[in-house]
Phi, psi and omega in degrees: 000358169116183162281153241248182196202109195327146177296331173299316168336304206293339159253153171256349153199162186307142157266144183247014190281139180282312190231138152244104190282356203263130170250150173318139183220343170166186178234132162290125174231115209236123193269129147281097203284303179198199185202159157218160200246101198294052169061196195290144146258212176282327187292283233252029181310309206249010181209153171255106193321172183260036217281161161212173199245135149279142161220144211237139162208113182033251184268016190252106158229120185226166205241159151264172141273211200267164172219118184272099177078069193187140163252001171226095164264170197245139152232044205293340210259353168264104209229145199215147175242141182227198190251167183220116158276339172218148166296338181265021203263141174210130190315143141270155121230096197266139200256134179238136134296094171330080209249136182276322200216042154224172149276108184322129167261125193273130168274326172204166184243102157261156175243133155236150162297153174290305196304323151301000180238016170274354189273298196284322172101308212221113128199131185261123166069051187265156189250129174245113165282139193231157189239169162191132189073130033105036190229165184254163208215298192165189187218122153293173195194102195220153184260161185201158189214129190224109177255121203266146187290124170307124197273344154245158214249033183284335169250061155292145176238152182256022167252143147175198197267164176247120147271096222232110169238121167266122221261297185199163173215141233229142160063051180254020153307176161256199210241140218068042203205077185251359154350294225259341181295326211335299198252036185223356182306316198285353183270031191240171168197170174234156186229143179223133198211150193276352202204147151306329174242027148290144154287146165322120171277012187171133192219155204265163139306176168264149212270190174273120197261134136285167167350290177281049181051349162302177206234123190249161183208312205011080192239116191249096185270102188288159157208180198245098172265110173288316186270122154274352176263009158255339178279163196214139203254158191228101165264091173285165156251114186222125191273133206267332204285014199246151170283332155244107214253314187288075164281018161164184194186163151232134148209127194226169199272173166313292199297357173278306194297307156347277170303351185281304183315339208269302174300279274052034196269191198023167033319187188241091152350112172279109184300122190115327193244108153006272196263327200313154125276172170224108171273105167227138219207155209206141239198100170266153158201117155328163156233155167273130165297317206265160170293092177267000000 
């Protein structure tokens, strides 16, 4: 699959999804190579655009960077994964013209369907055109990769996908004393993070309170893991309304959280918290790797 890539690499800002109902069916691994720009339009007469390409898959959005003054910009190094949840899913890729002290203007949109590049698996150096107004715009030139998940876990691999559900936390009082949460559980949120100083790859809703005063989220986020015996999860609870926001954390590796339905293990002890606990629970499915 190329070279591997911090796990935090693979987002460009924190998910905010309360649910994913859609489960992971494979990954994209999608290269953006270069572009050519058909010349000037009314927009673009007197400058040479700045472009970068979005590329959009259902709530999956990721970017290139810029290329400055140019109608054949280069993106050989940009290479991207994204998750494909349906065969019935369909790519944007929109090309912007940049502005430091305007407003980016789109030059054109190209699209593809999934299901064709899920039949094939591999396509190289494909030219894609992209329009705006029903007018051709110019062509990306671009590579695709499609590795699909193994549905038994008879070819486990230590590349694959994470179903990571952060379920509740329990005993964030201090301790016998849960009181003081009563009217602050909606103010709570959990944060996950792949490093230690990563930015989140995922932040919870504010949660939901039960009875006993715990803080519920079942909030559920997929991801793309290159280790699965290297990652290691950082989960904070952070109450946002408070001037000391941070009531506890954990961090275990992936391959713990995995194996605990099998063991019974947990909640997870909140480091920082009296009492606290973390109920989260993790989901693995390879991907098949080869390249047909």
């Amino acid at each position: 699959m190329g070279s591997r890539l911090p796990f935090s690499r693979l987002f460009s800002s924190p998910s905010l999804n309360t649910q994913n109902s859609l489960e992971v069916i494979g990954v994209l691994k999608l290269i953006i190579q270069s572009a050519h720009i058909d010349g000037p339009d009314g927009i673009l007469q007197w400058r040479q655009p700045n472009p970068s390409v979005t590329v959009i898959l259902d709530d999956r959005q990721v970017e290139t960077g810029v290329q400055a003054a140019t109608y054949d910009p280069t993106w050989i190094t940009s290479t991207f994964y994204l998750l494909v949840k349906s065969p019935e899913e369909d790519m944007t890729l929109r090309v912007h013209d940049q502005g430091k002290y305007r407003k980016h203007r789109i030059i054109g949109e190209a699209f593809l369907a999934m299901k064709h590049l899920l039949d094939s698996r591999v396509q190289l150096n494909v030219q894609l055109p992209f329009l705006k107004h029903h007018k051709r715009r110019g062509d990306l030139l671009c590579s695709m990769f499609y590795f699909p998940v193994i549905p038994s876990q008879e070819n486990d691999s230590n590349i694959g996908v994470v179903r990571l559900t952060v379920q509740r936390a329990e005993n964030l009082g201090q301790a016998g004393d849960n009181s003081i949460f009563s009217s602050r559980i909606s103010a709570l949120v959990a944060r996950i993070r792949l490093a230690l100083n990563a930015a989140p790859i995922h932040v919870t809703p504010p949660a939901n309170k039960l009875e006993d005063g715990s803080a519920v989220w079942e909030s559920v986020h997929d991801f793309l893991c290159f280790d699965k015996t290297a990652c290691v999860l950082y989960i904070d609870v952070v109450d946002r309304h408070s001037r000391d926001p941070l009531l506890g954390h954990i961090c275990v590796c992936l391959t713990d959280v995995i194996e605990a339905a099998d063991v019974k293990r947990g909640p997870w002890p909140l480091s920082g918290s009296a009492a606290g606990r973390l109920a989260v629970s993790a989901e693995w499915k390879s991907l098949d790797l080869e390249v047909v």
